[in-house]
C-alpha positions as a Markdown table, in Angstrom:
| # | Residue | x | y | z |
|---|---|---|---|---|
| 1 | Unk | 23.9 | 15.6 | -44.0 |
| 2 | Unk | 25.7 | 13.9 | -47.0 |
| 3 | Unk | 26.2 | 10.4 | -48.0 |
| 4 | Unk | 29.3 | 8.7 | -49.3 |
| 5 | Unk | 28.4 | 9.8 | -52.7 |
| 6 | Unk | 27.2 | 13.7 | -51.6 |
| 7 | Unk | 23.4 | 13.1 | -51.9 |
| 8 | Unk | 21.8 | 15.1 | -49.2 |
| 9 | Unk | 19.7 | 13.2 | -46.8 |
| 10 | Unk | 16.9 | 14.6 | -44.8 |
| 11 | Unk | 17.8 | 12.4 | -41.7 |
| 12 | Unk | 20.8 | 10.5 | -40.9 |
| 13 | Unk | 23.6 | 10.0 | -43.3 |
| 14 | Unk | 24.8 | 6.3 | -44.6 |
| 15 | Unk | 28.5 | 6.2 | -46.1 |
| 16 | Unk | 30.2 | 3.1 | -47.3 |
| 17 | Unk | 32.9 | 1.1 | -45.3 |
| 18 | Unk | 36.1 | -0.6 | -46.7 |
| 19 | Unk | 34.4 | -4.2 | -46.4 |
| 20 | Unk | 31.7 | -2.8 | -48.8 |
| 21 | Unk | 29.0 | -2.9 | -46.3 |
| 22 | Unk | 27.1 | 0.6 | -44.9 |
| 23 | Unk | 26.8 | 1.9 | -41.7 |
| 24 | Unk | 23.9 | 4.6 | -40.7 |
| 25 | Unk | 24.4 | 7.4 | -38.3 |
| 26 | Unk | 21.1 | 9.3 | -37.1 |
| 27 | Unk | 21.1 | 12.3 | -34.9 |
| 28 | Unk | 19.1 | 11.5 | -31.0 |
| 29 | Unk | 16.6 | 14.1 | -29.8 |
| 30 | Unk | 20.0 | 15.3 | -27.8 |
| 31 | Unk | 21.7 | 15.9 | -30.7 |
| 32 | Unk | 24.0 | 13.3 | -30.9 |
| 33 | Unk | 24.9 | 11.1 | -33.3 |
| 34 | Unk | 25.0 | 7.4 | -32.9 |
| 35 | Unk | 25.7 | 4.8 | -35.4 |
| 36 | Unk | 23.3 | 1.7 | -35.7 |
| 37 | Unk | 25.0 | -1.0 | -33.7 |
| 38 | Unk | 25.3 | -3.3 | -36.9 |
| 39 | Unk | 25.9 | -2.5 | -40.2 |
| 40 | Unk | 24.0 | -3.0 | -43.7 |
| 41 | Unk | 24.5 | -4.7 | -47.0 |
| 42 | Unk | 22.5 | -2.2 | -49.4 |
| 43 | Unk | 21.5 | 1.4 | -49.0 |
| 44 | Unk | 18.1 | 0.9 | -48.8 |
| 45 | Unk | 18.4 | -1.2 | -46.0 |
| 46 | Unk | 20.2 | 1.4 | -44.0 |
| 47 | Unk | 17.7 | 3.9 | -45.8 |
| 48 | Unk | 14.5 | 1.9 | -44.1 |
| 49 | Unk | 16.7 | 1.6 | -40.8 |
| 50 | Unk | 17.0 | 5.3 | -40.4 |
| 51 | Unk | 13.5 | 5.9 | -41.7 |
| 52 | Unk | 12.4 | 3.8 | -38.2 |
| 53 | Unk | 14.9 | 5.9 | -36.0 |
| 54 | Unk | 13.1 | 8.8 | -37.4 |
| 55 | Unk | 9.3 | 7.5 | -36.7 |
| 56 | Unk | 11.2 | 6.3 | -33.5 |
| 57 | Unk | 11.3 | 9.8 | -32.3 |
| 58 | Unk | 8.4 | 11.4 | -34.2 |
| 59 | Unk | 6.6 | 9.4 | -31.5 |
| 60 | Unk | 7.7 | 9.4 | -28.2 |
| 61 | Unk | 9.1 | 5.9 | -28.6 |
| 62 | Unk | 13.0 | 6.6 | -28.9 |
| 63 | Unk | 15.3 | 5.3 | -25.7 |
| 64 | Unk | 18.9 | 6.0 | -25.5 |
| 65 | Unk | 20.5 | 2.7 | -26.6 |
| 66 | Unk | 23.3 | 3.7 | -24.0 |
| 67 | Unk | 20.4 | 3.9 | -21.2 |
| 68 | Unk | 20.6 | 0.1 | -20.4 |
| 69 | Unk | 23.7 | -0.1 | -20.1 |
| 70 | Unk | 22.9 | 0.0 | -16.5 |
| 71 | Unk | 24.3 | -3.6 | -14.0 |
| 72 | Unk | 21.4 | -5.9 | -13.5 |
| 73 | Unk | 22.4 | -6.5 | -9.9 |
| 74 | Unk | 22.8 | -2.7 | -8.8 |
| 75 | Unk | 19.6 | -1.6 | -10.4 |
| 76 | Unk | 18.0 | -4.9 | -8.7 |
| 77 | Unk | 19.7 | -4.0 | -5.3 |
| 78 | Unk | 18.2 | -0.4 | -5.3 |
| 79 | Unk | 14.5 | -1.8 | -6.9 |
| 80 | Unk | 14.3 | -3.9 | -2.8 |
| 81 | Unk | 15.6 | -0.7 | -1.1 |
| 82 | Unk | 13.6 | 1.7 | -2.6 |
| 83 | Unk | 10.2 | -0.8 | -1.7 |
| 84 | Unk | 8.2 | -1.2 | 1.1 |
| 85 | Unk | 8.9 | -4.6 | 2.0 |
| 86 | Unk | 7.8 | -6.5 | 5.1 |
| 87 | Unk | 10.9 | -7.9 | 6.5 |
| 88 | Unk | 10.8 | -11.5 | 5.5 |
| 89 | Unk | 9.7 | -10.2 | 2.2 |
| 90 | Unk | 13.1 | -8.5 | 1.7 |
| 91 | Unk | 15.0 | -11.6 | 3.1 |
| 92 | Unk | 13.2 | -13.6 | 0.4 |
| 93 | Unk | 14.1 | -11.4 | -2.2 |
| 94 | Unk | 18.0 | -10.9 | -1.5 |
| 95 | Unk | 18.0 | -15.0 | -0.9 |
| 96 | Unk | 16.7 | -15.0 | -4.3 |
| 97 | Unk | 19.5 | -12.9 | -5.9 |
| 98 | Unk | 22.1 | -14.3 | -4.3 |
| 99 | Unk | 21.6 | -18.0 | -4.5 |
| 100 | Unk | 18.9 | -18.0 | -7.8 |
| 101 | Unk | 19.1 | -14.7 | -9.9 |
| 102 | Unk | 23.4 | -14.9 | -10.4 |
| 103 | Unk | 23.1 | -15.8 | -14.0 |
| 104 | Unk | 22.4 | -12.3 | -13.9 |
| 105 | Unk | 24.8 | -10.5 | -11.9 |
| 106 | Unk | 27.5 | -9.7 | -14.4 |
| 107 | Unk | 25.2 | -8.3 | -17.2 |
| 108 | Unk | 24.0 | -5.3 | -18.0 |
| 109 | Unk | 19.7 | -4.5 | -18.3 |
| 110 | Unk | 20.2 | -4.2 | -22.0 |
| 111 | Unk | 21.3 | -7.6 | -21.8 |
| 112 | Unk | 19.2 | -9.4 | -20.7 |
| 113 | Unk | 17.1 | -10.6 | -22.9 |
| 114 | Unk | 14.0 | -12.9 | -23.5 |
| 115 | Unk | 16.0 | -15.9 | -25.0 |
| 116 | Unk | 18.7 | -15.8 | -21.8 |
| 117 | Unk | 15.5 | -15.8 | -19.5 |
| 118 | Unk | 14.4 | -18.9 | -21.1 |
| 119 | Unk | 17.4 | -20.6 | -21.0 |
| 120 | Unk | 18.4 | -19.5 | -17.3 |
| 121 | Unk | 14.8 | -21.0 | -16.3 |
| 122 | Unk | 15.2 | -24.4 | -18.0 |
| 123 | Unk | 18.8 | -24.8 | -16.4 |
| 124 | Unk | 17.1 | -23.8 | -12.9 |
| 125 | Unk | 15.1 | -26.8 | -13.6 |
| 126 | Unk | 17.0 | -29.2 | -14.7 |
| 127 | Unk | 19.7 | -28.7 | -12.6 |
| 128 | Unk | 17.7 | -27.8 | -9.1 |
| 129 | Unk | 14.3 | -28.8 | -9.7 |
| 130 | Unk | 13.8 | -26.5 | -7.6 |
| 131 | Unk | 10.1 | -25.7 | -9.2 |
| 132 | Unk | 8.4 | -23.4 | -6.5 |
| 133 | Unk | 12.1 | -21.4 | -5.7 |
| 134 | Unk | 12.2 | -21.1 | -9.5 |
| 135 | Unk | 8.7 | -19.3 | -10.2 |
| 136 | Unk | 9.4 | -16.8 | -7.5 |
| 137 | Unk | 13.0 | -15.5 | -8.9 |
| 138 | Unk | 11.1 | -15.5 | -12.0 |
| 139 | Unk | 8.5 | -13.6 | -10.6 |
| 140 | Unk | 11.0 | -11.1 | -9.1 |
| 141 | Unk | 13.1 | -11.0 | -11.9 |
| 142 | Unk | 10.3 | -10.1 | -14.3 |
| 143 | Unk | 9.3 | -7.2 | -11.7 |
| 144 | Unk | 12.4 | -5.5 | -11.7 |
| 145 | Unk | 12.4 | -5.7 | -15.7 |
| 146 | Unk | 9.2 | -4.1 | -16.2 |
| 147 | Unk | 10.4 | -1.7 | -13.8 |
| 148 | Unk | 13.3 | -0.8 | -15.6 |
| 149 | Unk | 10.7 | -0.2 | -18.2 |
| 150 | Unk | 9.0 | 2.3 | -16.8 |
| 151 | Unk | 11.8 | 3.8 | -16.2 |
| 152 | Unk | 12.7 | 3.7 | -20.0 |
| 153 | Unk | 15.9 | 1.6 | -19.5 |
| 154 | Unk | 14.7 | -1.0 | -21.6 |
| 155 | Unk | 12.5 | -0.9 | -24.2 |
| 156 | Unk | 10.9 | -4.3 | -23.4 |
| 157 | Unk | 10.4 | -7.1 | -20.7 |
| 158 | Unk | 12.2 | -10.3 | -21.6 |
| 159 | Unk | 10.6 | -11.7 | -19.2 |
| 160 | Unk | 8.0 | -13.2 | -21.5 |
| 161 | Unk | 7.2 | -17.0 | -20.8 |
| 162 | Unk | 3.5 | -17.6 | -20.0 |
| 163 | Unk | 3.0 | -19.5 | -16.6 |
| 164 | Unk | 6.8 | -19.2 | -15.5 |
| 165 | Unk | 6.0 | -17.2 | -12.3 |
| 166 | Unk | 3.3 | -19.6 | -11.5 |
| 167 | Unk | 3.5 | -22.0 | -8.6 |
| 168 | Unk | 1.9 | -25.1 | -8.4 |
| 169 | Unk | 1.0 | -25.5 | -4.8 |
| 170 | Unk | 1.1 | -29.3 | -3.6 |
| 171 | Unk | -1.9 | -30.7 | -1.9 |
| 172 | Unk | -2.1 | -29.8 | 1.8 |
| 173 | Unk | -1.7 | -32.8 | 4.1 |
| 174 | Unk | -4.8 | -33.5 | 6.6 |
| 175 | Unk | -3.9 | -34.8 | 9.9 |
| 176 | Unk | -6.6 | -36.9 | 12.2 |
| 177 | Unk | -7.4 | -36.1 | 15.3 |
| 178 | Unk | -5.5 | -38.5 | 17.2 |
| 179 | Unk | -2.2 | -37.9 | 15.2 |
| 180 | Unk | -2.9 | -34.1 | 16.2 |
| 181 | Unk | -3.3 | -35.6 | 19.7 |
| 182 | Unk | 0.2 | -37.9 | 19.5 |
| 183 | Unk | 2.2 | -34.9 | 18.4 |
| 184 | Unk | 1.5 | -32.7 | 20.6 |
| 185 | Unk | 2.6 | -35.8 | 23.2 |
| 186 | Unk | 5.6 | -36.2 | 21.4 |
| 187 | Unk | 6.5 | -32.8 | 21.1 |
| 188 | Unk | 6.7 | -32.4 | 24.9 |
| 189 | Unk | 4.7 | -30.9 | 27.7 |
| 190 | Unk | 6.5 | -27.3 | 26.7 |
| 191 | Unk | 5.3 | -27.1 | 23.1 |
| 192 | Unk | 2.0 | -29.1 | 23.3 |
| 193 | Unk | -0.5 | -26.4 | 23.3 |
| 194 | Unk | 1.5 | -24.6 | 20.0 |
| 195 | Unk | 0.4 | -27.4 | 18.3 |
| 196 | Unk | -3.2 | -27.5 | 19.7 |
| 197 | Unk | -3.6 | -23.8 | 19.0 |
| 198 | Unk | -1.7 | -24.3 | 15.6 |
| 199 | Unk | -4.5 | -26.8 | 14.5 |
| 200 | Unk | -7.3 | -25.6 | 16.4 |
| 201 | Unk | -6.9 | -21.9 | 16.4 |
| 202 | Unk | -5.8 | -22.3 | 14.0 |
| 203 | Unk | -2.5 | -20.0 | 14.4 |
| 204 | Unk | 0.4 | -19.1 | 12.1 |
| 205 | Unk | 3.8 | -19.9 | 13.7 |
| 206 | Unk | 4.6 | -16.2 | 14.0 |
| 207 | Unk | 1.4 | -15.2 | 15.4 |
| 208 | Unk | 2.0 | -18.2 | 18.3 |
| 209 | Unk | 5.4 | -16.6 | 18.6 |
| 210 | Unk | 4.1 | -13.2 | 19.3 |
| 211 | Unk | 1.3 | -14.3 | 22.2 |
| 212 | Unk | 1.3 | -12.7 | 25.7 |
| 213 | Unk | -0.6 | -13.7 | 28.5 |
| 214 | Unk | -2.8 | -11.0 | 27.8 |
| 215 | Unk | -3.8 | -11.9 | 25.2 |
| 216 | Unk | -5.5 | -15.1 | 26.3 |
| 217 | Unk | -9.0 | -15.0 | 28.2 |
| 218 | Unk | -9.4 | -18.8 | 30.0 |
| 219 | Unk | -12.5 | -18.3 | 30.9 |
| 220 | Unk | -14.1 | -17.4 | 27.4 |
| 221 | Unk | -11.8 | -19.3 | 25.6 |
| 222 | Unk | -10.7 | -16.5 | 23.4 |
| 223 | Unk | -7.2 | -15.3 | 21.8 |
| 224 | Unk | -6.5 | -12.0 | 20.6 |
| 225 | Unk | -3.9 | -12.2 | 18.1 |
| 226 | Unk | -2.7 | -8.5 | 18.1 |
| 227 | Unk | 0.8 | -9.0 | 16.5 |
| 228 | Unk | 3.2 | -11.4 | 14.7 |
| 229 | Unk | 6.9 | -11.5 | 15.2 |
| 230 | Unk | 8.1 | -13.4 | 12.4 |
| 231 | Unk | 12.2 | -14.7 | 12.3 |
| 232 | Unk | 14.4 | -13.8 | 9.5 |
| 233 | Unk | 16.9 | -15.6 | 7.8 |
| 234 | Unk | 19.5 | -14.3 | 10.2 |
| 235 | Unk | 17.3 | -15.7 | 13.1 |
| 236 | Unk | 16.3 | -12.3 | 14.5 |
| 237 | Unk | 12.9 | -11.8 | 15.6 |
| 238 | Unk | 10.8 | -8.7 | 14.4 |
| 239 | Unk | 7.7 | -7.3 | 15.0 |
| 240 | Unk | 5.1 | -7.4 | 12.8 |
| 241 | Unk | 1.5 | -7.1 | 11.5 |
| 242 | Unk | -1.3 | -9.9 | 11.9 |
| 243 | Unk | -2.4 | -10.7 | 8.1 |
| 244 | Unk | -5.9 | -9.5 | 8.5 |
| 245 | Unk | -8.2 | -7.7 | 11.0 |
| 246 | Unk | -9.5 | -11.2 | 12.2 |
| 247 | Unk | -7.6 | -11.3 | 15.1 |
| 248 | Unk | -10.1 | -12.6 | 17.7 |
| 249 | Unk | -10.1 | -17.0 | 17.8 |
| 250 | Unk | -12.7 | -18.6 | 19.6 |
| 251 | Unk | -11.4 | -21.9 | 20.8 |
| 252 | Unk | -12.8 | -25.2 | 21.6 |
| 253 | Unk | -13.7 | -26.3 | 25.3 |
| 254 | Unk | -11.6 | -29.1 | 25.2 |
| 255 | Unk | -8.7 | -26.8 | 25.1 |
| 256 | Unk | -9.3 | -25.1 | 28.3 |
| 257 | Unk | -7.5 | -27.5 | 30.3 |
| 258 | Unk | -4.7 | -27.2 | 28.1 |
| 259 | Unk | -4.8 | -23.5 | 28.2 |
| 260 | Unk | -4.8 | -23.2 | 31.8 |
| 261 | Unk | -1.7 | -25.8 | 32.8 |
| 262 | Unk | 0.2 | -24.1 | 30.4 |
| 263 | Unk | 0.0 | -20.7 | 31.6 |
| 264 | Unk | 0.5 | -21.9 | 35.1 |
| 265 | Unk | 3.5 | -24.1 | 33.7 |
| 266 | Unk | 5.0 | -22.4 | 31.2 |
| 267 | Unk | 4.2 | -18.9 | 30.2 |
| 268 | Unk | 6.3 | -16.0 | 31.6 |
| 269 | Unk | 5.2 | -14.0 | 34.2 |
| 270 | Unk | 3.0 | -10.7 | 34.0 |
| 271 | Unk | 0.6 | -9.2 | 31.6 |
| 272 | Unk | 3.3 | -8.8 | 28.7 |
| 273 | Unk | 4.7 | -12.3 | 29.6 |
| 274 | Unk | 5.5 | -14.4 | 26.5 |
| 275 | Unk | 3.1 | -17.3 | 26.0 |
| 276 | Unk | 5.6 | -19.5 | 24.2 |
| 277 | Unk | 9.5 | -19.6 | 25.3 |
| 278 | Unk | 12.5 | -22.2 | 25.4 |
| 279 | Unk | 13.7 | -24.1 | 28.2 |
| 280 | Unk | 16.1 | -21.4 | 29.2 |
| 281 | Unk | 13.7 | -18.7 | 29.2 |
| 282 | Unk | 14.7 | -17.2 | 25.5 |
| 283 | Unk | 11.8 | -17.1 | 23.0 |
| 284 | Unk | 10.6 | -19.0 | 20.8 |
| 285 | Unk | 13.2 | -20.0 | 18.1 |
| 286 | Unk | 12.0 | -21.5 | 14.9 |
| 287 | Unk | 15.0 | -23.5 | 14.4 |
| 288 | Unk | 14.4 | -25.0 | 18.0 |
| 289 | Unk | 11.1 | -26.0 | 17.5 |
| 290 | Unk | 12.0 | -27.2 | 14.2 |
| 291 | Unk | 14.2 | -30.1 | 15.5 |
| 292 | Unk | 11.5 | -30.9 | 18.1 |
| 293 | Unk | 8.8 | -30.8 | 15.9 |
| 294 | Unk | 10.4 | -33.1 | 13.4 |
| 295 | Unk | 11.7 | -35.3 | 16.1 |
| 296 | Unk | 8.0 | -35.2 | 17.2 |
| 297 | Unk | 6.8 | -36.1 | 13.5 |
| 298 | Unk | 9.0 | -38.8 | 13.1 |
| 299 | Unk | 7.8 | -40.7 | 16.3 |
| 300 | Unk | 3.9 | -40.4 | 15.1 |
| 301 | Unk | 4.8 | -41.9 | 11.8 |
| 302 | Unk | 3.5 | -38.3 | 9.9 |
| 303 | Unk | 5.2 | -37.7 | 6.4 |
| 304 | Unk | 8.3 | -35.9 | 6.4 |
| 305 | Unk | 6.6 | -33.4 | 4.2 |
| 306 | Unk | 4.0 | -32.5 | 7.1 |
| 307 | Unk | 4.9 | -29.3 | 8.1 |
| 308 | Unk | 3.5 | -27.5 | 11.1 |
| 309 | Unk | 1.3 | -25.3 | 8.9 |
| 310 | Unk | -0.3 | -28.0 | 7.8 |
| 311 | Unk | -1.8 | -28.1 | 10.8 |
| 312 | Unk | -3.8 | -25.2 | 10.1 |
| 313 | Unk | -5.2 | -27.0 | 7.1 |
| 314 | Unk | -6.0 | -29.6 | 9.1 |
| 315 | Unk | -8.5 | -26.9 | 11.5 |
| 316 | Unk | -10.0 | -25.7 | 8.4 |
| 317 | Unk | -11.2 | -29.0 | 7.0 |
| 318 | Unk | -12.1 | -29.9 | 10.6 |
| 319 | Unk | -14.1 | -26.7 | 10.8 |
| 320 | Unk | -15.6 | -27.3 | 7.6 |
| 321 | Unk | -16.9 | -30.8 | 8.6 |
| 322 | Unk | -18.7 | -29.8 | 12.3 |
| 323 | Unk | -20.4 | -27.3 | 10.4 |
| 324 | Unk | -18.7 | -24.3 | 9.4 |
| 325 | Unk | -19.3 | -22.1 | 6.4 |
| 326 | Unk | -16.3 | -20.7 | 4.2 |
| 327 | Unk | -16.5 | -17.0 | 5.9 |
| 328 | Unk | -16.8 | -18.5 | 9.4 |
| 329 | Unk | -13.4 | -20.6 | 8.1 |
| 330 | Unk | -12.4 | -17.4 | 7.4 |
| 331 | Unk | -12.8 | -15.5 | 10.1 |
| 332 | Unk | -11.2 | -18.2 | 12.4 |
| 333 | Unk | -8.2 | -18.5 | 10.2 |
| 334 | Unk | -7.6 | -14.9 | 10.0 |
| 335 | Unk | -8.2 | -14.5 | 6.8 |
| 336 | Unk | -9.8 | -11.6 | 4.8 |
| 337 | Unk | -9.3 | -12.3 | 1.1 |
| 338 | Unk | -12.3 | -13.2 | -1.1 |
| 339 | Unk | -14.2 | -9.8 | -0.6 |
| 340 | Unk | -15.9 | -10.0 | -3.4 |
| 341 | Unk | -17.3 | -13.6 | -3.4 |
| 342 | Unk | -18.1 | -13.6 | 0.2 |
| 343 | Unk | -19.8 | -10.1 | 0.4 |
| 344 | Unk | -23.0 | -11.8 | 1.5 |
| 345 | Unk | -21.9 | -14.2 | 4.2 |
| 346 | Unk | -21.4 | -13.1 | 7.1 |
| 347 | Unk | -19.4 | -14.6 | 10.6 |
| 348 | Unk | -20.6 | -12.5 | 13.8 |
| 349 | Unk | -19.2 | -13.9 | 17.2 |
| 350 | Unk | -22.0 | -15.9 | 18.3 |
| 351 | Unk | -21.6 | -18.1 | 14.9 |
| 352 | Unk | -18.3 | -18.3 | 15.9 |
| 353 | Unk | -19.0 | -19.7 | 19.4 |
| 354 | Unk | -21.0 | -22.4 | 17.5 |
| 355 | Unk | -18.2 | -23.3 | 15.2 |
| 356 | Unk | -15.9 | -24.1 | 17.9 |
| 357 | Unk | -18.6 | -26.0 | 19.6 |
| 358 | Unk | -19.0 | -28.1 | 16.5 |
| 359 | Unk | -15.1 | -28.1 | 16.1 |
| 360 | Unk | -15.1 | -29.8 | 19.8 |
| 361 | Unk | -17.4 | -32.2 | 19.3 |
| 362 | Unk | -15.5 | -33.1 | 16.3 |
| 363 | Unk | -12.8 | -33.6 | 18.2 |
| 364 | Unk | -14.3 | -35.6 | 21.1 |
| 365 | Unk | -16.1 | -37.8 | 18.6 |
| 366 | Unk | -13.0 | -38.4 | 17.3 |
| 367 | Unk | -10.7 | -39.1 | 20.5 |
| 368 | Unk | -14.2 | -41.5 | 21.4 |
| 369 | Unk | -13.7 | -43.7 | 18.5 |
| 370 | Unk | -10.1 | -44.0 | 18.5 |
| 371 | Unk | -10.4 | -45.0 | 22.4 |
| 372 | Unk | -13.2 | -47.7 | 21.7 |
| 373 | Unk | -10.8 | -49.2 | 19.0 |
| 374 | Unk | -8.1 | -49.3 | 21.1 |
| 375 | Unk | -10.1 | -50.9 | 24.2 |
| 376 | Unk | -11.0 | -53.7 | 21.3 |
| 377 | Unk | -7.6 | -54.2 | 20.5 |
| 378 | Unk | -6.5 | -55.2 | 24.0 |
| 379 | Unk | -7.1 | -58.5 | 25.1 |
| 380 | Unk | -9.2 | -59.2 | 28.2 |
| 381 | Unk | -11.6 | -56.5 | 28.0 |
| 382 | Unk | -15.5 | -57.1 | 27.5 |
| 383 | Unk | -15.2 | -55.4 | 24.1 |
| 384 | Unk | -12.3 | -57.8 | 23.2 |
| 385 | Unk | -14.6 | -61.0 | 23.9 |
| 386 | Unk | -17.7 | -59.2 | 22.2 |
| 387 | Unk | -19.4 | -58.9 | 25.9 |
C-alpha cells in the first residue's frame, strides 16, 4: 500500500487530508479496511498508530470497532433471559433497568464508558440517595459489561469504581420480648403466630407463606419448611426453593399453645391446607399483611424502619443469649453459608432441642419481669406498697 507521497508501507497506508492533518487506514484480519476514528497531525503519529493496530492483531487482542455498536438495553434484555434467575431475582433486575439503569437505554455498549459510569452513579446519589438501590444497578450493570467482554464486544469494563457495588447494610433492629409479644396482639388473632414463628422460628416471610398443615408436628413442636412461595412485583405467588437444606425448626414450648389455636382457628382444612391465609380465604398477600403489620408497628411504638424480618434478628440474638452457638443459630435460621469457618461445629437435633429450651426460658424470664414491673406500677398491690 502507498502513501500520499508513493512510499510503500508494510501495513496500513497514511495519506494527507485537505486540512493538512493525516488519516491512517489499516487492513482488519477480515480484510477490510477501516480508518482510525480520528485523525493525526504528523506521520509518525499515524506511523506509531498503525504500528499498534498491527501488534493489535499479531496478538489475539484486535476487536471489531464496529462490534460494540451493539444497544445497551437489548444486549442487557437478552443477558436476564438467557440466565437462570430465581423469579424475584429477575423482577429485581428488570426493576432495575427500568426505573435505575435508563441513563443507559439509548447508547450503544461501545459507549459506555468508565467516565459516564461515574457520573451516572454520583447523579443516582445526589439526586435519589438511593444508596443500597444504587450499588445493586451498579452491580448489574458492571455484570452485563464484563459480559459483553467475554463476548469481545468491548474491549474493557467501564465499570471500574472500587466499592461502587458495595452495600452498606444498616444495623439490624432488636426487638424485646414483650414488644414481640404486643405485636403479635396488635396484629390480630389471624396473624399472631406469623409473627411468633417469624421471631422464634425464626421464618422468612415466604417460607411462612408456603406452610401446610403438614408440615407442623404439635406435639414435637417441629416445622418442616419444605418450600417457599415468594410474591413478585406483579403480586403473583410462585413456588420456590427453601435457601438451605436446614429446613427442620424446633420450636419453643411456649409456642404450643399458640400453634394448636391457630390451626384449629385458622389454617385451612386437610393435609395440604395452607397454614397462613386472609380473612376471605385467599393466601397470604404481602401487601395485606404489610398494612396490618405496620398498623401493628405503629400501635407498639416500634420504629418505622422495623421491618418484619427483623424479627428474625431478633431470634438470633435471642438464641445467642439462652445459649446457642453460631452453627446451632445457623441451623435454626436455615442458614448454610460459612462452610468453611464452621466445619468443626456441629448442630445435631438434640442440641437443637436444647436451644429452644434455652430460647423459652428466655422468653419466660422475660414475659416474668415485664409482669412484676407492671404489677409495681399499679397502685394497690402488695408490690406497689413494698409488702
Amino acid at each position: 500500500m502507498a502513501n500520499s507521497k508513493g512510499r510503500r508501507r508494510r501495513f496500513g497506508a497514511i495519506r494527507r487530508l485537505p486540512s493538512g492533518r493525516y488519516q491512517a487506514r489499516y487492513p482488519g484480519p477480515d480484510g477490510v479496511m477501516r480508518p482510525a476514528p480520528f485523525t493525526f497531525e504528523t506521520t509518525a503519529e499515524a506511523d506509531d498508530w498503525l504500528a499498534e493496530k498491527q501488534t493489535e492483531i499479531r496478538r489475539g487482542e484486535w476487536r471489531d470497532p464496529e462490534a460494540g455498536a451493539v444497544s445497551f438495553r437489548a444486549y442487557a434484555d437478552k443477558w436476564v433471559e438467557e440466565r437462570e434467575l430465581a423469579p424475584l431475582t429477575r423482577d429485581l433486575y428488570r426493576y432495575l433497568l427500568d426505573k435505575h439503569l435508563t441513563a443507559f437505554t439509548s447508547l450503544d455498549l461501545d459507549e459506555i464508558t468508565a467516565p459516564r459510569v461515574r457520573e451516572w452513579r454520583a447523579e443516582r446519589l445526589r439526586t435519589t440517595g438511593a444508596k443500597t438501590m444504587t450499588a445493586k444497578a451498579y452491580r448489574l450493570l458492571k455484570a452485563i459489561m464484563e459480559t459483553a467482554v467475554d463476548d469481545e464486544l468491548i474491549s474493557r469494563n467501564p465499570c471500574r469504581i472500587k466499592g461502587a457495588g458495595k452495600e452498606k447494610a444498616a444495623e439490624r433492629r432488636i426487638a424485646t420480648v414483650a414488644q414481640v409479644d404486643a405485636l403479635a396482639d396488635a396484629v390480630g388473632m389471624r396473624w399472631r403466630l406469623m409473627v411468633y414463628l417469624g421471631a422464634y422460628g425464626p421464618m422468612r416471610p415466604e417460607e411462612l407463606a408456603g406452610l401446610r398443615r403438614r408440615d407442623v408436628d404439635v406435639d414435637t413442636l417441629r416445622i418442616h419448611v419444605r418450600r417457599a412461595e415468594p410474591e413478585r412485583m406483579d403480586g403473583r405467588r410462585v413456588q420456590g426453593s427453601t435457601k438451605s437444606e436446614a429446613g427442620t425448626r424446633i420450636l419453643p414450648a411456649f409456642l404450643r399453645r399458640e400453634l394448636r389455636w391457630h390451626l384449629e382457628s385458622y389454617a385451612e382444612p386437610g393435609p395440604d391446607g395452607l397454614l397462613f391465609v386472609g380473612e376471605k380465604g385467599a393466601p397470604f398477600r404481602r401487601s395485606t399483611f404489610g398494612r396490618k403489620w405496620r398498623k401493628a408497628r405503629e400501635l407498639v411504638g416500634m420504629p418505622e424502619g422495623f421491618r418484619f424480618y427483623d424479627l428474625r434478628h431478633t431470634g438470633h440474638t435471642l438464641s445467642t443469649r439462652s445459649g446457642a452457638t453460631l452453627k446451632d443459630t445457623m441451623v435454626r435460621a436455615g442458614q448454610s453459608s460459612e462452610k468453611a469457618a464452621l466445619i468443626y461445629q456441629h448442630s445435631d437435633e438434640d442440641r437443637q432441642e436444647e436451644v429452644a429450651a434455652g430460647l423459652d426460658a428466655t422468653v419466660r424470664k422475660a414475659r416474668a419481669a415485664a409482669a412484676r414491673k407492671a404489677a409495681e406500677r399499679r397502685p394497690g398491690t402488695d408490690l406497689a406498697r413494698g409488702g
